[in-house]
GUMARDREN-376760 format. One record per residue: x, y, z of N, C-alpha, C, O in turn; chain; residue in one letter. Coordinates in Angstrom, 1 decimal, decimal comma, padded with zeros to 4 digits. Layout:
GUMARDREN-376760
<rec <X; Y; Z>; <X; Y; Z>; <X; Y; Z>; <X; Y; Z>; "A"; "a"> ...
//
This chain:
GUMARDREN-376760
<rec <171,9; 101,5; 119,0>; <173,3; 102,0; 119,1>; <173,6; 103,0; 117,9>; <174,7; 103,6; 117,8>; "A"; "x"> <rec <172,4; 103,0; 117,2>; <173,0; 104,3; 116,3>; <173,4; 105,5; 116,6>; <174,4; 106,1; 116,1>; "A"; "x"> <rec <172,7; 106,0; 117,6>; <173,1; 106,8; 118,4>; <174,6; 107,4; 118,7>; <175,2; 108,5; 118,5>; "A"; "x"> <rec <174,9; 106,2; 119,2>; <176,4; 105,8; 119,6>; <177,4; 106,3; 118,2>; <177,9; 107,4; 118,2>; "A"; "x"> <rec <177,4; 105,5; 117,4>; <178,0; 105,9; 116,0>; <178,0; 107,3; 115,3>; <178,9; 107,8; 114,5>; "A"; "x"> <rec <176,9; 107,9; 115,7>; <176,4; 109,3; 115,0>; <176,4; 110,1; 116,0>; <175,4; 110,8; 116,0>; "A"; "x"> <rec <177,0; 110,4; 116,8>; <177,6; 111,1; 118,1>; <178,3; 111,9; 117,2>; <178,8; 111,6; 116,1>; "A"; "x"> <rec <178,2; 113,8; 118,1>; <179,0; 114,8; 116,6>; <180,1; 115,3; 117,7>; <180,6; 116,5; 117,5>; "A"; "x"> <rec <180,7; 114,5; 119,1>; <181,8; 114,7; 120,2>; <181,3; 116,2; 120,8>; <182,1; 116,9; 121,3>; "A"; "x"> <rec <180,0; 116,7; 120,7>; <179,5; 117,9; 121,6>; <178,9; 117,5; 122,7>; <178,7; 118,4; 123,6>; "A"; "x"> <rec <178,5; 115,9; 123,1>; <177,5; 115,7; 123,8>; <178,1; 114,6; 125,1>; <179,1; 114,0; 124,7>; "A"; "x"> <rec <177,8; 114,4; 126,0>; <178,9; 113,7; 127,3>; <178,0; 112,2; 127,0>; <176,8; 112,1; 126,7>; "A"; "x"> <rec <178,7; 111,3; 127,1>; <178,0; 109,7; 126,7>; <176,9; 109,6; 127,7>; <175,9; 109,0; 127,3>; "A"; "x"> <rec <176,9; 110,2; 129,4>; <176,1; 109,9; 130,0>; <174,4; 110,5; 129,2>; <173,4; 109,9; 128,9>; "A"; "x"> <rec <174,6; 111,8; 129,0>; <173,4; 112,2; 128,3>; <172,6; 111,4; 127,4>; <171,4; 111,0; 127,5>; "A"; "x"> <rec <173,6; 111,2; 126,4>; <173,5; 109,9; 124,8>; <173,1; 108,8; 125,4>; <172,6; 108,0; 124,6>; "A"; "x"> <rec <173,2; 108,3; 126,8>; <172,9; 107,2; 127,1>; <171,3; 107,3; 127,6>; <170,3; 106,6; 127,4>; "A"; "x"> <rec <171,5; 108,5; 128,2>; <169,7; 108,4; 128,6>; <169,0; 108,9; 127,6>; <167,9; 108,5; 127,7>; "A"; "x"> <rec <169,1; 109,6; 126,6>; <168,4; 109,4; 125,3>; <168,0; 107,8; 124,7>; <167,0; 107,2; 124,5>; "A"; "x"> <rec <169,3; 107,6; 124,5>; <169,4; 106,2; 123,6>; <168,5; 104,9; 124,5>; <168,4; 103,8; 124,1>; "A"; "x"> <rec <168,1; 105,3; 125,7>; <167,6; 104,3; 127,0>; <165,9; 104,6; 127,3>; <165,0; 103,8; 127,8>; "A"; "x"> <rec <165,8; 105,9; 127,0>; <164,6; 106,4; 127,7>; <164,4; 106,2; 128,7>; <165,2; 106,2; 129,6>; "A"; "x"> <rec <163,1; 106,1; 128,6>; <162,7; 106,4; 130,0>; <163,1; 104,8; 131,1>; <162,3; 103,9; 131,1>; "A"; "x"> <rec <164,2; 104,8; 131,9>; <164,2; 103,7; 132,5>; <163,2; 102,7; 133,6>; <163,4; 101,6; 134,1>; "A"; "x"> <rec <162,1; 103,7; 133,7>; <160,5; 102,7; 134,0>; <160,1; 102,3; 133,2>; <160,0; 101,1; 133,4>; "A"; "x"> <rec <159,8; 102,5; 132,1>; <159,3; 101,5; 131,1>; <160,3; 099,7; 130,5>; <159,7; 098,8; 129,9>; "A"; "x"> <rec <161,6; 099,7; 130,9>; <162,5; 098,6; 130,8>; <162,4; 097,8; 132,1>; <163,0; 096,8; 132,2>; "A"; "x"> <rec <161,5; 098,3; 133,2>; <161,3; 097,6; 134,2>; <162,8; 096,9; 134,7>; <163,0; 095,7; 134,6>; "A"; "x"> <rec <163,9; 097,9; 135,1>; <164,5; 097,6; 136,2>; <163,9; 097,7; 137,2>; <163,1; 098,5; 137,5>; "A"; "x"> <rec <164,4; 096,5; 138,2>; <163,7; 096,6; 139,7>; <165,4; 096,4; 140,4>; <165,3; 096,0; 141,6>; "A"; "x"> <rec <166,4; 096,6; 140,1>; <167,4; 096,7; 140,8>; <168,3; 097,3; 140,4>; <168,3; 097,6; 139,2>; "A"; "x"> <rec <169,3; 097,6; 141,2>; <170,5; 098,3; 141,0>; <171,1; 097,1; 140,2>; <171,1; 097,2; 138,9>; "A"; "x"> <rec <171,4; 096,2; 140,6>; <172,2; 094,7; 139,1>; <172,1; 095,0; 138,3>; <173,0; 095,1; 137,4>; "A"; "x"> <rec <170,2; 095,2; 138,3>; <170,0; 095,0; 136,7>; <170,4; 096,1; 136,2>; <171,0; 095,7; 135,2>; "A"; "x"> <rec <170,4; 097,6; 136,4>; <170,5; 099,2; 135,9>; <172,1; 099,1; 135,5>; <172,6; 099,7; 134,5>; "A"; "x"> <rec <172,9; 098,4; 136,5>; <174,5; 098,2; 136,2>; <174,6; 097,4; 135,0>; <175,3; 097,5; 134,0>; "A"; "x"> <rec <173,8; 096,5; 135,4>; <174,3; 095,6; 133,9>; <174,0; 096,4; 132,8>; <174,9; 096,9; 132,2>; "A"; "x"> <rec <172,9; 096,6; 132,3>; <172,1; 097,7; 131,8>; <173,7; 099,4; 131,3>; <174,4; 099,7; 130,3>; "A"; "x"> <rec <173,7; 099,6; 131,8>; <174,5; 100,6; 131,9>; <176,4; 100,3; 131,6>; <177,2; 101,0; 131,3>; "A"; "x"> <rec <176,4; 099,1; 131,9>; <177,9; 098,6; 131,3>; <178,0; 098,3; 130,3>; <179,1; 098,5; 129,7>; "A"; "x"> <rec <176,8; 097,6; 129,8>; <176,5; 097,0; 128,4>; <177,1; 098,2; 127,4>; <177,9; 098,5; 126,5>; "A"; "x"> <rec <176,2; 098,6; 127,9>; <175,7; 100,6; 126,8>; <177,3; 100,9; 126,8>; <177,9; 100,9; 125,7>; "A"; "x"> <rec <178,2; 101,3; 128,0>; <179,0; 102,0; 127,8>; <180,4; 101,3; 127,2>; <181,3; 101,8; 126,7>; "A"; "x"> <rec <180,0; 099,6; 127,5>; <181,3; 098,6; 126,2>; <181,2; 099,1; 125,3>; <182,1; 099,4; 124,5>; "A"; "x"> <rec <179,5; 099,2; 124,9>; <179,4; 100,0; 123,8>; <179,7; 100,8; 122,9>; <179,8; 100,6; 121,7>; "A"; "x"> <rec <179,8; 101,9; 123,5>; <180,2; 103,3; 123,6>; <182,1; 103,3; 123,1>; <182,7; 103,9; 122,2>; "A"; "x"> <rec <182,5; 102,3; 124,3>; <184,0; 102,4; 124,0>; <184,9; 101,8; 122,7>; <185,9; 102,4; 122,2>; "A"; "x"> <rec <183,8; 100,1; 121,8>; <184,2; 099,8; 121,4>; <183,6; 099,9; 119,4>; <184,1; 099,4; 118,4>; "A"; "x"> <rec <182,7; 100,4; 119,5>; <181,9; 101,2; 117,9>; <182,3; 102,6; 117,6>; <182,3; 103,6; 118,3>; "A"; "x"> <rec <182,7; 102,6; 116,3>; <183,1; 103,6; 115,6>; <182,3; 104,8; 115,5>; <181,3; 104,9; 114,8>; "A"; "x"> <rec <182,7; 105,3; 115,9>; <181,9; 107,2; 115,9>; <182,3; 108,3; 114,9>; <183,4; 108,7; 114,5>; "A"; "x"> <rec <181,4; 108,6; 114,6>; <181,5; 109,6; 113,3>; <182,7; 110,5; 113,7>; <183,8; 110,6; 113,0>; "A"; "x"> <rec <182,4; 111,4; 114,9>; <183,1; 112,1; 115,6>; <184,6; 112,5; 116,0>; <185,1; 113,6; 116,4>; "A"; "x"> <rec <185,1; 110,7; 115,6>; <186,4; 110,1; 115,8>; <187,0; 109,8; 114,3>; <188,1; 109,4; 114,0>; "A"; "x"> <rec <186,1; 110,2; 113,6>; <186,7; 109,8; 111,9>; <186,7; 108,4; 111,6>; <187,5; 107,8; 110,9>; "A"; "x"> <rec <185,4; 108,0; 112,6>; <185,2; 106,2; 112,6>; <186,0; 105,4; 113,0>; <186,0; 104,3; 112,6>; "A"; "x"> <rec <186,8; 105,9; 114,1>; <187,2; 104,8; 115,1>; <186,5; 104,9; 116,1>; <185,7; 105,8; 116,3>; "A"; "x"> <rec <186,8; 104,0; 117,0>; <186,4; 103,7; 118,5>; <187,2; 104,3; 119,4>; <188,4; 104,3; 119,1>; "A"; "x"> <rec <186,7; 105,0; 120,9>; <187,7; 105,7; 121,6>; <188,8; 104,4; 121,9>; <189,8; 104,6; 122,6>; "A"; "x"> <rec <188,6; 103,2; 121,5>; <189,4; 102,7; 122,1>; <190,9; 102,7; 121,3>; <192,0; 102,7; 121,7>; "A"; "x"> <rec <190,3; 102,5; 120,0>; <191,6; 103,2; 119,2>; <192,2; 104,5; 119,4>; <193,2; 104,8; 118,9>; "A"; "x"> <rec <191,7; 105,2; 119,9>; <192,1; 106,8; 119,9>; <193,3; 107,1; 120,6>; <193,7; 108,3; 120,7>; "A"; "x"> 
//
């Protein structure tokens, strides 16, 4: 999730997400469930950790 924190607000979360995920064959999803779950997790993430970007808040404070 460092990633997430050290975001410089130039880059769209979907991209930051598939960096921060790689390559999603090697995590051996075999379903759409799992890729959702997978993908909701990341983006609570996203909404609720402080970002450089933001002057260290969370978009949820914003």
């Amino acid at each position: 999730m460092f990633d997430i924190a050290h975001e410089d607000g130039k880059i769209m979360p979907t991209e930051l997400m598939k960096r921060s995920l790689g390559d999603l064959e090697e995590t051996r999803v075999s379903t759409v469930e799992d890729l959702d779950e997978i993908l909701g997790v990341w983006m609570a993430a996203w909404n609720v950790m402080p970002h450089d970007a933001l002057g260290g808040r969370a978009p949820v404070e914003s």
